[in-house]
C-alpha positions, -999 to 999 in steps of 0.1 A, spaced: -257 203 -659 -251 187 -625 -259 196 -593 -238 218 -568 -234 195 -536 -246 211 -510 -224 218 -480 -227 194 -457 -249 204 -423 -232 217 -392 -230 189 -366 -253 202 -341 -236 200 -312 -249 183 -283 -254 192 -245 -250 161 -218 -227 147 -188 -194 157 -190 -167 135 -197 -134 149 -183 -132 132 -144 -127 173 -139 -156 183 -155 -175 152 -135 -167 156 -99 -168 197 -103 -200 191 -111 -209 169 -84 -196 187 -59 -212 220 -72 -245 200 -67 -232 185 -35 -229 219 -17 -261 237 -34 -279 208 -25 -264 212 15 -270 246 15 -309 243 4 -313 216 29 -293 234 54 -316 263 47 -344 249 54 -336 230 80 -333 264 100 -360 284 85 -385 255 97 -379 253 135 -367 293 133 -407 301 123 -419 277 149 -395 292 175 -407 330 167 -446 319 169 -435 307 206 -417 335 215 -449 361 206 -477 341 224 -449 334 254 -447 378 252 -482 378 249 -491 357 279 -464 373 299 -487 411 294 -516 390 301 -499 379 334 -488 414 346 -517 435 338 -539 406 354 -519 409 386 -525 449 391 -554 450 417 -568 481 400 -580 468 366 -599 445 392 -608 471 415 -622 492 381 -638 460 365 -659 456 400 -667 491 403 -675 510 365 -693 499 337 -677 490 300 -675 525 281 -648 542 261 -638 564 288 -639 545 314 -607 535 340 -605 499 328 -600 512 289 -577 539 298 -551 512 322 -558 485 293 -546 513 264 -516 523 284 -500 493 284 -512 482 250 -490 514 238 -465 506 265 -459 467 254 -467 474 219 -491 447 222 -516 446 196 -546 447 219 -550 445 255 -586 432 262 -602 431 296 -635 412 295 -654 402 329 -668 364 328 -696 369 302 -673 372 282 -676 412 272 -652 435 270 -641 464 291 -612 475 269 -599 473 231 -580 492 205 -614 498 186 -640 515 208 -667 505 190 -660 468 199 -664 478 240 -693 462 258 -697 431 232 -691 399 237 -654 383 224 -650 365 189 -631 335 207 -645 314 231 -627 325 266 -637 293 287 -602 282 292 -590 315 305 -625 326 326 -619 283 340 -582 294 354 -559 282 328 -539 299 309 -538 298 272 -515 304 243 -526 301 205 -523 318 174 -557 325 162 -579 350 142 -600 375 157 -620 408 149 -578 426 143 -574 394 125 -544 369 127 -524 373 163 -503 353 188 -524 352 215 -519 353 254 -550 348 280 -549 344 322 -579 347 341 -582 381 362 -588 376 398 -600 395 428 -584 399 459 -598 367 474 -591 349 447 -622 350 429 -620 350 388 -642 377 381 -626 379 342 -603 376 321 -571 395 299 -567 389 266 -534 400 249 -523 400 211 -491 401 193 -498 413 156 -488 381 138 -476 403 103 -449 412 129 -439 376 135 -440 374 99 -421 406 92 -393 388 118 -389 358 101 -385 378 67 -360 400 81 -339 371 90 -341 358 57 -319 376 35 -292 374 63 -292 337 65 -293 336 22 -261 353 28 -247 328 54 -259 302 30 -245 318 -4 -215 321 16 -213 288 24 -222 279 -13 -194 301 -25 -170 287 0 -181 253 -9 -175 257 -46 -145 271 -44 -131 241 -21 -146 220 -52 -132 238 -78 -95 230 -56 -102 199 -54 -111 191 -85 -82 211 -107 -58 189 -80 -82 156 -95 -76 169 -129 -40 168 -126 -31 136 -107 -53 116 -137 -44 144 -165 -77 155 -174 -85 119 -188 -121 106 -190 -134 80 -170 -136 56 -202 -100 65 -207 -87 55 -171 -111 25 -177 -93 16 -208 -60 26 -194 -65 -2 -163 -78 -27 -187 -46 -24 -204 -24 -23 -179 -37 -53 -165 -36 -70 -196 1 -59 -203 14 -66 -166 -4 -107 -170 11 -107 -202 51 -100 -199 77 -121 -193 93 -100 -164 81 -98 -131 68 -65 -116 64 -57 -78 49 -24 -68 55 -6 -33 36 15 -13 52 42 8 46 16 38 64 -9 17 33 -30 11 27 -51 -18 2 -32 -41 8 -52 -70 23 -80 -82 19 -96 -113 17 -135 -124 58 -139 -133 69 -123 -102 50 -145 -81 64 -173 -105 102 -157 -98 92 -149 -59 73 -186 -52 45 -164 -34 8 -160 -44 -16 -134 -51 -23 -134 -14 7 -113 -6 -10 -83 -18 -16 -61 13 13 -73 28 44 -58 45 75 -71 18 95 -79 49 69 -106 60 56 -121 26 97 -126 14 116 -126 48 151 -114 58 177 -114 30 192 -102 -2 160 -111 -23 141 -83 3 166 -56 7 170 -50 -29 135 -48 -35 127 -26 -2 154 -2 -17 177 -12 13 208 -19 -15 206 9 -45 227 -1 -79 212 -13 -112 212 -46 -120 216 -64 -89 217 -96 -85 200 -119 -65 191 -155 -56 152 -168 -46 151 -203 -43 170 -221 -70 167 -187 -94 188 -161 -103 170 -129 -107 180 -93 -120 164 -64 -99 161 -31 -106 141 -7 -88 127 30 -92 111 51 -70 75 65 -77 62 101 -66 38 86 -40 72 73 -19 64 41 -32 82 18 -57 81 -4 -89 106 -30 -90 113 -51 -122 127 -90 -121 144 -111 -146 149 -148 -148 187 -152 -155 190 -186 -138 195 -204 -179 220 -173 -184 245 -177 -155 246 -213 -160 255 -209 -191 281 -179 -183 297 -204 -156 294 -229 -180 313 -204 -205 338 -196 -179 347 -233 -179 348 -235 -212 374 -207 -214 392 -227 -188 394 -261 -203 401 -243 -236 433 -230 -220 439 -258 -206 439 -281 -239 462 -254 -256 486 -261 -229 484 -297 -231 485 -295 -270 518 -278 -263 531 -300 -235 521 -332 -257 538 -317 -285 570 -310 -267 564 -349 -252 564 -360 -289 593 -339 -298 610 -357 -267 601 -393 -283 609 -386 -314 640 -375 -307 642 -407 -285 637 -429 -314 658 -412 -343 688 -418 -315 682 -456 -313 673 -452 -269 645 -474 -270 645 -482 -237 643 -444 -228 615 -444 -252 597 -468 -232 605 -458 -200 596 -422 -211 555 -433 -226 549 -451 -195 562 -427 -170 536 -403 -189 506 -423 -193 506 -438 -158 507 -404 -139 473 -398 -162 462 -433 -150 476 -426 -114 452 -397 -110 419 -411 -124 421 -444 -101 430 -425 -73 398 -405 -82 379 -430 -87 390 -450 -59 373 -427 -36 345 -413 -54 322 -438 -67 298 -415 -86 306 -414 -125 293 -379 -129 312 -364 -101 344 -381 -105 348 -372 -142 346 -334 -132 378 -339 -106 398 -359 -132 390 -326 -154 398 -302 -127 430 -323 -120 442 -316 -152 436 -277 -151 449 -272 -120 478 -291 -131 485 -268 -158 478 -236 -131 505 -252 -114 485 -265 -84 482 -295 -70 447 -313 -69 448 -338 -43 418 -355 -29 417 -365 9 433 -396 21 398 -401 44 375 -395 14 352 -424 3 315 -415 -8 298 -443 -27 275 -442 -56 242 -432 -38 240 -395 -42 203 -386 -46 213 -352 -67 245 -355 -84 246 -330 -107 237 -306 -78 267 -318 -59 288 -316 -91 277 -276 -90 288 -272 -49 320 -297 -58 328 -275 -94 326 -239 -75 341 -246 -45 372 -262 -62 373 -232 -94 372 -206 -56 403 -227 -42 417 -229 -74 419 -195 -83 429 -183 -44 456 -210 -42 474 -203 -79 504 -181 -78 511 -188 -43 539 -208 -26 532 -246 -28 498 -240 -48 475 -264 -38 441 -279 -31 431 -306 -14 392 -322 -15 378 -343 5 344 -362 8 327 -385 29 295 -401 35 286 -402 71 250 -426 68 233 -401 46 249 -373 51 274 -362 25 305 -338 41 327 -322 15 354 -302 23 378 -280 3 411 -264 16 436 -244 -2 464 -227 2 457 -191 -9 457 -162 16 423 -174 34 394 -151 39 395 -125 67 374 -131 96 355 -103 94 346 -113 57 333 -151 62 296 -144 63 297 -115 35 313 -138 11 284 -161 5 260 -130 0 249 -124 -41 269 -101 -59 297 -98 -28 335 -105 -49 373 -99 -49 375 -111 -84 377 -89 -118 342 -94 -138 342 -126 -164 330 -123 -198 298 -127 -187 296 -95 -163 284 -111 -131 305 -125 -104 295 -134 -69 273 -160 -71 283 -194 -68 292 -191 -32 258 -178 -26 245 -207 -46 265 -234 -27 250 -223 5 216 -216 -9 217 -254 -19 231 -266 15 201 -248 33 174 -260 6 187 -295 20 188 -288 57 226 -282 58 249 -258 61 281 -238 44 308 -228 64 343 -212 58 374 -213 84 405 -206 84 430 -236 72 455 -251 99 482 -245 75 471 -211 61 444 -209 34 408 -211 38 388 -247 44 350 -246 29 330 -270 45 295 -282 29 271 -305 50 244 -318 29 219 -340 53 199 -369 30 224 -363 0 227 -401 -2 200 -431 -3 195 -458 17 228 -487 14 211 -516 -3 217 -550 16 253 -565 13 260 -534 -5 295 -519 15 287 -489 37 
């Protein structure tokens, strides 16, 4: 027959620190003010003892002092003899029961009494030695005696010459000191457990408000909870930048200093003066609201969005979408050549209609005169490209936008004055300024009377000067800064979603190079972009033409 299991033991349960932060700093706080109120306590009761021993031998000596300065306990010490009856007893008791002294003892320099509470104590000599006081000086002391313990006061008695011919001996009862500082000690337990009370009910407040603002975790779980975020903020692929209320950098993880070219130094700092003045700032100091915003730091595009936090701080997040809008521009001209090519697959289809035609009706020589007229406007426009732009790369991309703007119905013309050799030192960079700025002009100058564009660049040394005018409606005074600002556009949203940013990318560029982007309006009408890119070209090898 097997065995029953046995139910397992209770866990006993065991008594230690705390772990809620609650629990923890109620605790210490408790202790805190307990502790202050002992010491506190203390603290008093030691010089309040002290103070009350003073102010009974400072009584004592003070009926010492005034029944020593009445000239007939001197008169009666000179004249009688020490008995119980006797004048100096009777004067001494009076003011004993008058002061509530303890004693009042008149002794005559021997040393023997002439008064005291006990009769039978008259004409001995004193317990204490009475030099001091019979020598002129008075004394104060707490000593024991035939009564036993007392605060003592002693002045010598003199006559009217003068002359110490004794001395008075008073005594405070010290179980009345006692009894005094006693008394005062349930009062000040009160103050104290008042105190105490008051104190632990400020640390009970404070910590319920401690146990909400870290949600009655444990210490090991806010531990953990750092060690994690940490680890998770270092670890993601999106930039985070947390505000304080002053809008100071109180955190700022390793991709958004990657995003923000800034170091961990800028911790501490005002936002304003680690990023400086622009778009970049404002979004992130809450100065522009909207989701999504775009922005441009350095050569990157970046995605901002930004939420407040209950402190009056912020957390914004940043995303890399440099790869992304080149490829959605890149998209947009791809939608553009596509367009382009179905036109020209119907324009060379109606072309070899035309030819056909042509030859099935035996005009040869129209035939002729009809290929070549076709094939050298084609040729036409890629010499006179290439005539006055030298670099491959760039001159490629205006034979391409020739033939889209040709089928938008504008016409592409590049400047009479234009000559810019093969030197450029970033060409595909002056292919993206060259490519926006003529898709801008393009798009402003189609539809409108006598579309069209005219480009123009020059090397001046090593400066490169491009210049783009159209004939579209221009751009309002008041709008020729606001247009080269991230996310600022008149246009409807591409496939993509975004607009506004190649303008602010053109000038971005010009400044990274020490120049400048500039819009005004056209002598004709239109607007004229002008783009002056210092160092754009190398040095002109020798014999090579300038």
């Amino acid at each position: 027959m097997s065995a029953v299991p046995s139910p397992p033991a209770p866990r006993r349960r065991r008594f230690g620190w705390p772990q809620r932060v609650f629990s923890q700093v109620l605790l210490m706080q408790l202790a805190i003010a307990a502790g202050v109120a002992v010491v506190a306590t203390g603290l008093f009761l030691a010089p309040l003892s002290h103070q009350l021993d003073d102010q009974a031998m400072r009584r004592a000596l003070a009926i010492a002092q005034s029944t020593a300065a009445q000239p007939l306990i001197t008169a009666d010490l000179l004249a009688s003899r020490p008995s119980a009856d006797g004048p100096v007893q009777r004067e001494a008791e009076r003011v004993r029961r008058a002061t509530g002294a303890e004693y009042v003892v008149v002794m005559d320099r021997r040393g023997v009494r002439w008064s005291h509470p006990d009769v039978r104590q008259i004409g001995k000599v004193v317990s204490t030695d009475p030099s001091d006081a019979l020598a002129g000086r008075d004394v104060m002391e707490i000593d024991s005696g035939t009564l036993g313990r007392s605060a003592r006061g002693k002045v010598a008695l003199r006559d009217s010459g003068g002359a110490i011919v004794g001395a008075v001996s008073v005594g405070i009862e010290y179980d009345s000191v006692r009894a005094r500082l006693l008394a005062a000690i349930p009062g000040l337990l009160a103050y104290a457990g008042g105190a105490l009370a008051a104190g632990a009910l400020a640390a009970y407040l404070i910590s319920r408000r401690i146990q909400k603002q870290t949600r009655d975790l444990a210490f090991s779980d806010i531990s953990a909870l750092l060690a994690e975020r940490e680890a998770m903020l270092h670890s993601i692929r999106e930039g985070v930048v947390a505000l304080d209320r002053s809008g100071r950098i109180r955190l700022l993880n390793d991709e958004a200093q990657r995003l923000l070219g800034v170091g961990p130094e800028a911790r501490g700092r005002p936002l304003d003066e680690v990023l400086g003045a622009g778009r970049t700032t404002d979004v992130l100091a809450g100065r522009v609201w909207g989701t999504d915003l775009l922005t441009v730091r350095g050569h990157r595009v970046l995605v901002a969005n930004r939420m407040p936090t209950d402190d009056g701080g912020a957390v914004a997040t940043l995303r890399d979408r440099t790869e992304l809008e080149r490829l959605g521009r890149e998209l947009d001209s791809t939608h553009g050549l596509i367009d382009a090519l179905r036109a020209q697959d119907h324009e060379h289809a109606n072309r070899l209609h035309t030819l056909l035609g042509l030859l099935e009706l035996e005009m040869y020589d129209e035939a002729v005169e009809f290929v070549t007229e076709v094939v050298g406007v084609h040729r036409t426009t890629a010499e006179q490209v290439t005539e006055k732009v030298r670099d491959p790369l760039l001159a490629a991309m205006l034979v391409g936008k020739a033939t889209v703007a040709a089928e938008r119905a504008v016409a592409l013309r590049i400047s009479a004055d234009s000559l810019l050799p093969d030197r450029l030192v970033d060409p595909r960079g002056l292919v993206t300024v060259v490519g926006n700025l003529v898709d801008n002009a393009l798009d402003a100058a189609a539809g409108s009377p006598g579309a069209s564009v005219e480009v123009m660049l020059r090397a001046e040394g090593r400066t490169a000067v491009l210049r783009v005018r159209d004939s579209g409606p221009g751009v309002p005074a008041g709008q020729r800064e606001q247009i080269f600002t991230e996310g600022w556009s008149t246009k409807a949203l591409p496939a993509h979603g975004k607009r506004g940013l190649g303008l602010a990318l053109v000038r971005r560029f010009a400044e990274r190079q020490g120049g400048h982007a500039r819009v005004a309006a056209a002598a004709d009408g239109g607007a004229e972009f002008t783009v002056v890119l210092p160092e754009a070209l190398s040095e002109a090898l020798d014999g090579e033409a300038r």
